[in-house]
C-alpha positions in Angstrom: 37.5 -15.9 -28.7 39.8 -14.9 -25.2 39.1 -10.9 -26.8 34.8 -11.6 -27.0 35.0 -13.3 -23.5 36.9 -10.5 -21.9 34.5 -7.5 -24.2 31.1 -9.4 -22.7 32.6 -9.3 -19.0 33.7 -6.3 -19.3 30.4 -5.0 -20.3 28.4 -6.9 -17.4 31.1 -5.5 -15.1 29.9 -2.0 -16.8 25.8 -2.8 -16.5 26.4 -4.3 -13.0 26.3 -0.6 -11.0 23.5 0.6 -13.2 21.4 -2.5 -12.8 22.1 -2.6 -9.3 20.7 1.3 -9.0 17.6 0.3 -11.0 16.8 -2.2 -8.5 17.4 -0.3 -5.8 15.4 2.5 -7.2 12.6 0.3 -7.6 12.4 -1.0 -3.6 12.7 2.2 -3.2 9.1 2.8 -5.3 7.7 -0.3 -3.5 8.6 1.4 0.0 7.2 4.6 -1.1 4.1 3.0 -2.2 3.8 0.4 0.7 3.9 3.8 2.8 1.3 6.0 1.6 -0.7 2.7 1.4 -0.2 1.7 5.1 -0.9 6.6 5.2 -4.1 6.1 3.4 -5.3 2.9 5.1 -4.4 4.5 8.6 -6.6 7.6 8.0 -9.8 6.0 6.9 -9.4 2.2 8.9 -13.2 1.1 7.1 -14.9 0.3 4.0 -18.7 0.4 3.5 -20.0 -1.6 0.6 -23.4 -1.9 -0.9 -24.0 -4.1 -4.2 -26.8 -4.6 -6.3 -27.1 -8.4 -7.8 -29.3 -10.4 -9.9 -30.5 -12.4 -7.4 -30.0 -13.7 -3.8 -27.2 -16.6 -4.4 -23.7 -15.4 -5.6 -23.4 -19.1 -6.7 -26.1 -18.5 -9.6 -26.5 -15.0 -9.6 -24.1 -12.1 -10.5 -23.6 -8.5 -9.2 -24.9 -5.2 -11.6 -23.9 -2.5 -9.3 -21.0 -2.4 -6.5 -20.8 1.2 -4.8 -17.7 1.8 -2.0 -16.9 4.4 0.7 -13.7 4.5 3.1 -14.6 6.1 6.3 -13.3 6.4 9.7 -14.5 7.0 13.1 -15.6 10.2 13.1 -17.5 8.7 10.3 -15.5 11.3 7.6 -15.6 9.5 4.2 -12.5 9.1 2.4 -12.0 7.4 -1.1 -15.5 6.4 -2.9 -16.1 4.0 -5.7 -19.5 3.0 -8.0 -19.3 0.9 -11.0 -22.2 -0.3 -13.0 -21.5 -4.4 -14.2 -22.8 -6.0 -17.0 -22.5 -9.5 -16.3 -22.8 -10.8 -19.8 -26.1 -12.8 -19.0 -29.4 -12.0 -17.7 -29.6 -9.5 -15.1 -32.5 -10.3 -13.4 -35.5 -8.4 -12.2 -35.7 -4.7 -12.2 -36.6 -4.4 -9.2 -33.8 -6.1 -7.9 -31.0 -3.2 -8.8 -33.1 -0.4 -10.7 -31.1 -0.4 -13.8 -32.2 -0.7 -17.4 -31.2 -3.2 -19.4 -28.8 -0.1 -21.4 -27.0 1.4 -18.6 -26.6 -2.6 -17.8 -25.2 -3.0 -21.7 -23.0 -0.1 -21.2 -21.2 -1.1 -17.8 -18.0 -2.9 -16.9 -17.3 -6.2 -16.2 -15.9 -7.4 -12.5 -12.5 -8.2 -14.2 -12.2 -4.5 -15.1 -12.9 -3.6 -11.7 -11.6 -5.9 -9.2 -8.4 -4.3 -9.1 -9.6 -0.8 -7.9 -11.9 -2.5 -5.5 -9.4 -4.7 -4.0 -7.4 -1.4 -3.4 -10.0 0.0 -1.2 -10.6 -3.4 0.6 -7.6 -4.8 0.8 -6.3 -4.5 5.0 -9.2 -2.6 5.6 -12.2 -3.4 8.1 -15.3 -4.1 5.9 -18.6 -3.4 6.5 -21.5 -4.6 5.0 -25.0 -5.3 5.6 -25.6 -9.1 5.1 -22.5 -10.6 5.0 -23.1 -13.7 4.0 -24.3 -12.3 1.2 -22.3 -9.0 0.3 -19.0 -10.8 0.8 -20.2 -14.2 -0.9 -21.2 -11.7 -3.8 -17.5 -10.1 -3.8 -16.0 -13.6 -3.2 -17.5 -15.3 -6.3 -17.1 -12.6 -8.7 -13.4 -12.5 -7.7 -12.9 -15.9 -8.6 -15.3 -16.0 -11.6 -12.7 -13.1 -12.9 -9.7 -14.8 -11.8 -11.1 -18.1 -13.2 -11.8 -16.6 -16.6 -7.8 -14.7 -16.7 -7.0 -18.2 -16.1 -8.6 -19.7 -18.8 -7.3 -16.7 -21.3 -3.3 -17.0 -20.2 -3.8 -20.6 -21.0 -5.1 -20.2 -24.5 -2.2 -17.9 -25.1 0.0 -19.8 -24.3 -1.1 -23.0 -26.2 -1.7 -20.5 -29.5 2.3 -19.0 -28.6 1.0 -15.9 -28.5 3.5 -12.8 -27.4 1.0 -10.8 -25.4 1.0 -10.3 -21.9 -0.2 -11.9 -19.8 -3.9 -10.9 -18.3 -4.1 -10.1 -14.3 -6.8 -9.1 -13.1 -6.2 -8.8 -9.3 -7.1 -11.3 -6.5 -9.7 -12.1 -4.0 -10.2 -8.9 -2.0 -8.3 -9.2 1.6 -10.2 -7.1 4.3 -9.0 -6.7 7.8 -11.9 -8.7 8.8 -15.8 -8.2 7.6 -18.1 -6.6 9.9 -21.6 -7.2 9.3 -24.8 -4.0 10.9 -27.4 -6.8 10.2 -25.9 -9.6 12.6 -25.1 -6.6 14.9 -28.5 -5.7 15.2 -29.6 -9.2 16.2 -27.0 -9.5 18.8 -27.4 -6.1 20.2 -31.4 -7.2 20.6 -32.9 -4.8 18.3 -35.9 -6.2 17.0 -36.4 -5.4 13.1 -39.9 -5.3 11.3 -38.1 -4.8 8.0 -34.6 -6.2 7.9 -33.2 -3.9 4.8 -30.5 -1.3 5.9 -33.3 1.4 6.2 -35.3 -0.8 8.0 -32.5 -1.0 10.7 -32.0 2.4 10.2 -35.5 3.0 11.7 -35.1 0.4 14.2 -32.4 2.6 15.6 -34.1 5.7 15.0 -31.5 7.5 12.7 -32.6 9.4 10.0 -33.3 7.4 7.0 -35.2 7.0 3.3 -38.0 4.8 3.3 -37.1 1.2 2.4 -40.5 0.8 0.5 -40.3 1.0 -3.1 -41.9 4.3 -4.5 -42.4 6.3 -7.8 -40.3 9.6 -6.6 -37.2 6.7 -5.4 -38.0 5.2 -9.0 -37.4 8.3 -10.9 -33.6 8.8 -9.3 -30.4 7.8 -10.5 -29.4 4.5 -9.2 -26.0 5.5 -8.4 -27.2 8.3 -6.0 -30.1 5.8 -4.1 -26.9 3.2 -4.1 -25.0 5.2 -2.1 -27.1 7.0 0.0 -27.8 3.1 1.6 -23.7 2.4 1.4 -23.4 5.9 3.7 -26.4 4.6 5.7 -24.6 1.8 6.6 -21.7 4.1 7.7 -24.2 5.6 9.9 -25.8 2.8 11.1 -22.2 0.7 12.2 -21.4 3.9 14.0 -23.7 4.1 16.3 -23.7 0.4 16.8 -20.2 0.6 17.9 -21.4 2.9 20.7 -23.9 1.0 21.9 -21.8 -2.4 22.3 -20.1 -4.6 20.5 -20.6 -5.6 16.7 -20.3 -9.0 15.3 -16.8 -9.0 13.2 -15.4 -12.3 11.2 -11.9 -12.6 9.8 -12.1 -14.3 6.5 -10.1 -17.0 7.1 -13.3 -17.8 9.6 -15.6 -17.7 6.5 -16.3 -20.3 3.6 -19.1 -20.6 1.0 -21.7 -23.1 1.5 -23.6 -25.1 -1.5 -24.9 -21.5 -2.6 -22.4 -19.7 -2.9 -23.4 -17.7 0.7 -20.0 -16.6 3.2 -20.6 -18.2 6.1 -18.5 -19.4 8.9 -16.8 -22.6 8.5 -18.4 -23.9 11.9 -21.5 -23.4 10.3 -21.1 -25.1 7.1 -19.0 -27.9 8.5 -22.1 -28.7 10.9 -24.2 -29.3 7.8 -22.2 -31.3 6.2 -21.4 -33.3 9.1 -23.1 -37.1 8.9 -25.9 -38.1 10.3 -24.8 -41.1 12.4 -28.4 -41.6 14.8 -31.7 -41.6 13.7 -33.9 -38.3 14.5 -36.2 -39.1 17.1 -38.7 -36.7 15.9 -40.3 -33.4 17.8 -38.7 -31.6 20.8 -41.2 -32.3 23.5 -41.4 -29.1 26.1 -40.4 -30.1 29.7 -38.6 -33.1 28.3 -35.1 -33.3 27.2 -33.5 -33.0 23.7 -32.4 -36.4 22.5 -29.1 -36.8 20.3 -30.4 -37.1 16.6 -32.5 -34.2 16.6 -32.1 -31.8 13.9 -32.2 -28.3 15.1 -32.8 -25.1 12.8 -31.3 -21.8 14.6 -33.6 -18.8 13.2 -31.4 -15.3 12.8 -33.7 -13.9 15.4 -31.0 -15.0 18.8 -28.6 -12.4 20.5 -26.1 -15.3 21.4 -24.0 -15.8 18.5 -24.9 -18.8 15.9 -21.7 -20.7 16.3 -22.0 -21.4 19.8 -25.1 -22.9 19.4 -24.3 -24.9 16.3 -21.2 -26.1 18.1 -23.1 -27.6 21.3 -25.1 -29.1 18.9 -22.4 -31.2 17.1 -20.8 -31.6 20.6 -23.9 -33.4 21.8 -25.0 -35.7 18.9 -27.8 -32.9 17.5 -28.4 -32.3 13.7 -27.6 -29.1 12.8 -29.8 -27.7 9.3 -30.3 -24.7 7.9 -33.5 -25.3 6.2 -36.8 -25.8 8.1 -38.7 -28.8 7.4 -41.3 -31.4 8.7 -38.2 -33.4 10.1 -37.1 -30.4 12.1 -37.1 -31.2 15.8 -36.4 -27.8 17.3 -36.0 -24.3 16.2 -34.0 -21.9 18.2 -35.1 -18.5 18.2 -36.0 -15.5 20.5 -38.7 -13.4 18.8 -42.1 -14.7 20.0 -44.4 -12.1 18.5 -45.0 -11.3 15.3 -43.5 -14.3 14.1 -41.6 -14.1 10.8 -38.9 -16.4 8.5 -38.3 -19.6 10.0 -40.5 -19.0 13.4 -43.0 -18.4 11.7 -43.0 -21.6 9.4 -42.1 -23.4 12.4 -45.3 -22.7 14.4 -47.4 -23.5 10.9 -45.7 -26.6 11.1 -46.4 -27.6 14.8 -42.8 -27.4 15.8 -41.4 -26.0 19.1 -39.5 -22.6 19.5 -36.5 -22.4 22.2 -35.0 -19.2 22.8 -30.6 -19.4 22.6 -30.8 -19.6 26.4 -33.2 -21.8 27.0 -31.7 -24.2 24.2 -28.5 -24.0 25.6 -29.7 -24.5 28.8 -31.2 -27.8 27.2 -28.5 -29.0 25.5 -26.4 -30.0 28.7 -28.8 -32.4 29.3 -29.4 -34.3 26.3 -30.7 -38.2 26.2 -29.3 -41.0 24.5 -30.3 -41.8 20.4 -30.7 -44.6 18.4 -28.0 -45.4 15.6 -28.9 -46.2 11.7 -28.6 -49.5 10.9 -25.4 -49.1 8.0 
């Protein structure tokens, strides 16, 4: 017994230096790979993405197409990426993503490629065109996948199966997520056709046209894909030059009932309660009274959240949808009305531009309270 004790120390005495090099030899990987990470990330600092989806909400709709470029300021493009998706349910319209429903059949599922993508988003600056949307999109397919690996491990597990264990990768972890279309409303520029071409012509850079067409049908979807992901290369470029761009980090962003990224200011102030009655319609030349709901349109160069916040701080109702109980909307365009403006002059209810709302706000009247 004494002999079998002293043999098995003996030999972890022997394996000890060997194990010990094996380990070192693998932080020395993890350094190595940590460094031409932190090499590649360095040399192209931004990631354009441009997805195709289903539909509008990333809560009940899926993405078909997801198409990637790194960049950096001289607007050089780095690594790219394009995957086709088949979601495993209906894809929606055509005209949505362009694809038919056989290259759809044929393509990958988000699981397969999460892992890539997360590579070329993960500590990178992300830009997007919509963000609410784009990242939502990227956001809930993560999870779905993540959800569904879940699911898997625990079936193996439960049926003692010996198979690894499925991982496939993690919600991606940008830098923080720029977003052209918010830019472009902050910066002023006043859009006719709010698509990333449409911009694109709103800042006269040189661009397809964003209406549909039978020579754009005939193309391959992954060459139209990312000739928009490298026109919105082009288009945060020159938007950096001519001010400031509007930028989120993630941990500033959280989905709201669909599914849509959006800051957590924002989606806190509609679920806020609704302690006072709303006293109906903004009166011009009067003052705002606490318990009126207020709609702010995309159309304002201030930014959104420091309008929703006066609008808590002051007993206001913040909503994001427009109805017959809206008291006020806040927005600057005042021709060619469009999107909520324009539903809100159908509907008889005043428009304040961000100034002039803000302006209003510091002198809000008392409210009446509902009767619990």
């Amino acid at each position: 017994m004494n002999q079998q004790v002293s043999s098995a120390a003996h030999g972890d005495a022997a394996e000890s230096p060997q194990a010990a090099e094996r380990e070192a030899q693998r932080d020395a990987e993890r350094q190595e790979r940590a460094r031409r990470r932190q090499a590649a990330v360095a040399a192209f600092p931004y990631v354009a993405v441009h997805l195709l989806t289903s539909g509008i909400h990333p809560a009940t709709s899926r993405v078909i197409a997801v198409d990637a470029v790194t960049f950096n300021d001289a607007g050089e493009i780095g690594e790219d990426f394009h995957a086709v998706l088949n979601p495993g349910e209906n894809p929606g319209p055509f005209h949505l993503h362009g694809l038919q429903p056989g290259e759809i059949a044929a393509g990958k599922t988000f699981s397969q490629v999460l892992k890539p993508l997360g590579r070329l988003l993960d500590d990178r600056t992300l830009v997007v065109h919509d963000a609410s949307q784009t990242w939502g999109f990227l956001v809930a397919e993560a999870r779905r996948a993540m959800n569904a690996a879940a699911r898997a491990n625990r079936s193996k597990r439960r049926g003692r199966s010996r198979r690894r264990r499925h991982r496939v990768g993690h919600v991606p972890r940008p830098a923080a997520v720029v977003d052209t279309l918010a830019t472009a409303r902050r910066q002023g520029v006043q859009l006719a056709d709010t698509r990333p071409a449409g911009l694109a012509a709103a800042l006269h850079l040189e661009a397809p046209s964003p209406v549909a067409s039978v020579e754009r049908a005939c193309r391959e979807e992954a060459e139209v894909t990312r000739e928009i992901t490298e026109l919105i290369v082009d288009i945060h470029l020159l938007q950096r030059e001519r001010g400031e761009v509007a930028s989120r980090s993630p941990q500033q962003l959280r989905a709201d009932q669909f599914g849509l990224q959006r800051t957590t200011v924002r989606v806190d102030a509609v679920e806020a309660p609704r302690p006072l009655d709303n006293p109906g319609p903004y009166v011009p030349g009067h003052p705002l009274r606490k318990g009126m709901e207020v709609v702010v349109a995309p159309e304002i160069e201030m930014d959104p959240d420091e309008i929703i916040a006066a609008c808590l701080r002051e007993e206001l109702a913040y909503s994001e949808k427009l109805t017959r109980q809206t008291s006020v909307v806040v927005c600057n365009q005042t021709r060619e009305l469009t999107g909520k403006a324009m539903h809100a002059q159908r509907k008889g209810i005043p428009l304040l531009s961000d100034t002039e709302f803000m302006a209003a706000v510091r002198q809000v009247s008392g409210g009446g309270r509902r009767e619990s």
